[in-house]
N, C-alpha and C positions, 0 to 999 in steps of 0.2 A: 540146374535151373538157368535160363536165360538169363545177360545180364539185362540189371534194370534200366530203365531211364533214370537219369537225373530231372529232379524239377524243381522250381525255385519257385514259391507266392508271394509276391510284392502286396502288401498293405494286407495281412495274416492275420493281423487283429480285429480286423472288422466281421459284421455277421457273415459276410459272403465269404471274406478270407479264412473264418474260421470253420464254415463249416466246408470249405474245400479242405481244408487242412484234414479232421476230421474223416472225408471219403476219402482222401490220396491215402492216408494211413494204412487203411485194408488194404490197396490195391496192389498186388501181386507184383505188377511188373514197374513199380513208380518207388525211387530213392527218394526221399524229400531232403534233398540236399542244401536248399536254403531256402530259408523266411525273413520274410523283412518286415520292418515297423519304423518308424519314425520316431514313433514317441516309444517305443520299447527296445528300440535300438541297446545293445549291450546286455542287455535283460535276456533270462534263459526263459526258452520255449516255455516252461514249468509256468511262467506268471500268468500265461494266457490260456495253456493247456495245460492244465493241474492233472486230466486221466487219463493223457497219452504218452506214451513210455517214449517218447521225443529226448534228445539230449545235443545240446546245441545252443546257442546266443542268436537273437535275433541282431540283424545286418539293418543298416538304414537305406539303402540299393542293393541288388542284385549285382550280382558278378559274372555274366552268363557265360565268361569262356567257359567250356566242356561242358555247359547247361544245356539237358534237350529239349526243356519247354519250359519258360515264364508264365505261366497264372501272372493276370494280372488284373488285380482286384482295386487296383487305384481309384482316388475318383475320378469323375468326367474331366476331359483337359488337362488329367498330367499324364497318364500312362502314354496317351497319343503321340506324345516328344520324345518319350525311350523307349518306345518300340521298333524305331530303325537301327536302331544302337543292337539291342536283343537281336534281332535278322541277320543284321548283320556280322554279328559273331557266330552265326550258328542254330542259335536256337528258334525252336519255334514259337507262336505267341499264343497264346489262347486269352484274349482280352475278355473282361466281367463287365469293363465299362461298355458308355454307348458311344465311344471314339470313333468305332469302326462300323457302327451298324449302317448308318444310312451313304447311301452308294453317290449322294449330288451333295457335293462340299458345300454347295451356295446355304442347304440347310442349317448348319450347323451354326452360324450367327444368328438364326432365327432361333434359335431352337436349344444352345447352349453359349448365346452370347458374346463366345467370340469366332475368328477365324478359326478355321482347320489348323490345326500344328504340322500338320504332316498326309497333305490329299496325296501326295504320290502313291501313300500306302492303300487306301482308298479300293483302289480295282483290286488288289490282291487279295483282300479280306473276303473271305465267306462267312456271309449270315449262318449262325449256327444255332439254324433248328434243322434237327436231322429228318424231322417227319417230311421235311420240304426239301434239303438240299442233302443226304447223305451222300449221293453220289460226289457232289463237289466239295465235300469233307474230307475223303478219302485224301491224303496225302499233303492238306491245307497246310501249309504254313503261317496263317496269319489268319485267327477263327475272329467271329466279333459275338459272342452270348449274346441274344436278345434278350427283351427288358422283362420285368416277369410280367407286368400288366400284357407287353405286346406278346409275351407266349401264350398266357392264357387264351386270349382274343383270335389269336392267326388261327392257332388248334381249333377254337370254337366253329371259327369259320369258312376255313380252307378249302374242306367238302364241297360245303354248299356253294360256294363261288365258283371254284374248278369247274365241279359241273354244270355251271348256270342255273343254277336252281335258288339264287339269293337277286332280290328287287339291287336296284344301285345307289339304296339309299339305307344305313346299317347305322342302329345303335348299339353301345356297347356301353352298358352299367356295371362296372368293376368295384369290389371292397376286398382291401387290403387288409392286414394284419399288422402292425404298426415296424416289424423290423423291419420291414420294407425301405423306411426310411433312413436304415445302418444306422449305428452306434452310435455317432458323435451326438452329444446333448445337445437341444433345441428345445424353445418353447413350445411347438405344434403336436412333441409328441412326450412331452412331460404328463408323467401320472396323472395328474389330476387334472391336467387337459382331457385326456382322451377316455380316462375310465367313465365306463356309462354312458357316453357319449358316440355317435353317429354324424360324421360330417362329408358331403361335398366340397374337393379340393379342385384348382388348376380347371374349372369351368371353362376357363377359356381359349383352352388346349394345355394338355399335357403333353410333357415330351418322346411318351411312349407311344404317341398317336403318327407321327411319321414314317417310323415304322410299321407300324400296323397296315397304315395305307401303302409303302412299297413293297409290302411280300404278298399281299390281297391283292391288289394292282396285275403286280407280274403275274398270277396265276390267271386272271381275265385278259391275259396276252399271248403268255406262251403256257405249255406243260411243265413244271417245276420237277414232278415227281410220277414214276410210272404209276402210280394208284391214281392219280387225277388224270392219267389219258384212259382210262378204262372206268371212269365214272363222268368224263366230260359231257353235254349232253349238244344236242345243234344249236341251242339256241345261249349264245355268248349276248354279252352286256353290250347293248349298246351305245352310252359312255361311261364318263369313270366313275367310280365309288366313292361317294359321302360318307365318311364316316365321321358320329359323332361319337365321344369316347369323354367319359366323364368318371374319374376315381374317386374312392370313399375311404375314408382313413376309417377301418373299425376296431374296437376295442378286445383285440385279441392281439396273439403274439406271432405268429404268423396263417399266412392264408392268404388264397385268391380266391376268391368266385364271383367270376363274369357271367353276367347274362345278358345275351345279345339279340336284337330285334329286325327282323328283314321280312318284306314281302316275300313270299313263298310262291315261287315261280313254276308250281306241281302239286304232286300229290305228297302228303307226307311222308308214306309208303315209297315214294320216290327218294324223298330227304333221306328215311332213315336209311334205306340200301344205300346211297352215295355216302354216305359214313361209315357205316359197316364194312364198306369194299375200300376206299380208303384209307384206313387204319388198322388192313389183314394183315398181321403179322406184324405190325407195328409193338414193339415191345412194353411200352410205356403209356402211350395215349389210349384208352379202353373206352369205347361208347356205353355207358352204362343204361338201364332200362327208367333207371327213376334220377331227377334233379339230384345230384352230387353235396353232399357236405365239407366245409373245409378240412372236417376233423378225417376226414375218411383217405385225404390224400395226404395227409400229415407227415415231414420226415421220410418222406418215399420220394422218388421220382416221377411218379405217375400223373399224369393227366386226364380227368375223369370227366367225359363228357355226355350231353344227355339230348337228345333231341326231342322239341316235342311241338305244337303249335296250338296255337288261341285262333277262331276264325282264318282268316290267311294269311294271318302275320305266324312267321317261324319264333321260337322261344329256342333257343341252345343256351345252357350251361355249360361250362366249366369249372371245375375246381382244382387248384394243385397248391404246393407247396413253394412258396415265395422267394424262399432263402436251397431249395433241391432243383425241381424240374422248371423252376423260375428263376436259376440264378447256376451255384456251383454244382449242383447234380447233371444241369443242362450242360455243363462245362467239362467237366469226367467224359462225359457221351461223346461228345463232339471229339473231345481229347482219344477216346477211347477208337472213333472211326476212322482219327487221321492217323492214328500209329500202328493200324491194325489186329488193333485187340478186339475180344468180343467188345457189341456195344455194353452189356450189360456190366462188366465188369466192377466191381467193386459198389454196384447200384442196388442189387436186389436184396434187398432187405423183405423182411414178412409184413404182411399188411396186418395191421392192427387196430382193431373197433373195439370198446371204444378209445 
């Protein structure tokens, strides 16, 4: 047997961190040779992973000499300061926060507050969504996971933009599943807040909307991926894309399902082949025939999308899994195209209804 990689996931306690912990387990060619926590620091693996035959003390940092990749599941604005560090020894990074996603540093005051820790890193980082960028995956040293709202939403719409066949003005209705908002205790998503209850949050921008708009964007500029030059069509946008993007905290434990709104620039007929042809051989994204359920993409990787239209407004769904193909399963893939393993690796699990 080949030897494995070493990998290390920084902040392993959280939903994201644990449920990468969780996929690295299975995966054939991955040693999980450190975890870390902060608040578990010293404590064995066992407190957090009571049915993974792990044997080991959680670390408060990472140690990356002879590390081949960091998971890094921190929050926004810490990982961003020790990821030159990590590079710099070696390893490579597969970031879970949104440090790295957006490509214009000026953002990220807007958007999370404060300055960039570290924009040098900035150009090196590949957006990791593979349906868009696998090519420039292949051999990345420095991945940035998009957010699981903005994965839902690109998947929803990518098609339809690529090929011009989306008006240049897009709504996006998203409801989430409440791990979305990780672990740490808060009022907004305490029991008895959220049981029973349906709300609209971050009305007046979310932070997973700038992204949304620079991977949609790029694809009404240049070709991202070879399935959107073979579904592009002549008639490109005229300017740029509005998107409105509004999230829902719902009273479940996990889940996405976006549903998105755009003039229909065709025939439906037309929509649904630029989807179909787009997502050939795509492993995980599947155009389904009917609107998608949360439960349906549940603990899978997959992203389930539906096309369909009301008068000449397009309706696309999405649905996937918050904490898989919206967070750490997104992150395995990515991981899995830059080290040259199959992509599937360690992802294919049975699908299960109900």
């Amino acid at each position: 047997m080949a030897k494995r990689l070493k990998a290390a996931v920084a902040g392993a306690n959280g939903y994201a961190g644990m449920t990468l912990v969780n996929l690295l387990s299975r995966h054939p060619g991955v040693e999980l040779e450190q975890l870390t926590s902060r608040s578990f620091a010293g404590k064995p693996y066992a407190s957090v992973f009571p049915l993974l035959e792990l044997e080991g003390e959680f670390l408060s940092e990472p140690v990356p000499d002879g590390i081949d990749v960091v998971f890094s599941c921190l929050p926004h604005n810490v990982g961003a300061g020790k990821a030159g560090g990590w590079l710099a020894a070696g390893a490579r990074v597969v970031d879970m926060s949104a440090d790295f996603r957006l490509k214009d540093s000026s953002q990220y005051p807007k958007w999370y507050r404060q300055e960039h820790p570290a924009p040098e890193l900035l150009a090196k980082a590949v957006f990791g969504l593979p349906e868009l960028h696998e090519r420039e995956l292949a051999g990345a040293e420095l991945i940035a996971a998009p957010g699981c709202y903005s994965t839902a939403a690109i998947l929803a719409l990518a098609p339809a933009v690529a090929a011009g066949l989306a008006g240049a003005d897009i709504i996006v209705d998203a409801k989430s599943g409440v791990s979305g908002s990780g672990r740490s205790v808060s009022m907004g998503v305490h029991f008895s807040e959220v049981n029973e209850s349906l709300g609209a949050y971050a009305i007046e921008g979310h932070r997973h909307q700038p992204e949304i708009v620079q991977e949609l964007t790029a694809l009404t500029r240049a070709v991202d991926s070879p399935h959107a030059a073979a579904t592009r069509r002549s008639s490109p946008h005229g300017g740029e894309l509005t998107v409105t993007f509004v999230p829902h905290l719902a009273p479940m434990t996990r889940g996405i399902l976006a549903t998105c709104y755009f003039d229909l620039k065709g025939s439906l007929k037309q929509l649904r082949d630029a989807y179909r042809e787009f997502y050939a051989g795509q492993p995980f994204t599947r155009v389904v025939p009917q609107s998608p359920t949360t439960k349906l993409a549940s603990h899978s990787n997959l992203c389930l999308v539906n096309v369909a239209a009301q008068n000449e407004k397009a309706v696309v769904t999405a649905a996937l899994d918050n904490l898989v193909k919206g967070a750490s399963g997104q992150g395995v893939e990515c991981f899995n195209i830059a080290f040259g393993f199959d992509r599937k690796t360690a992802l294919e699990t049975p699908v299960q209804w109900p």
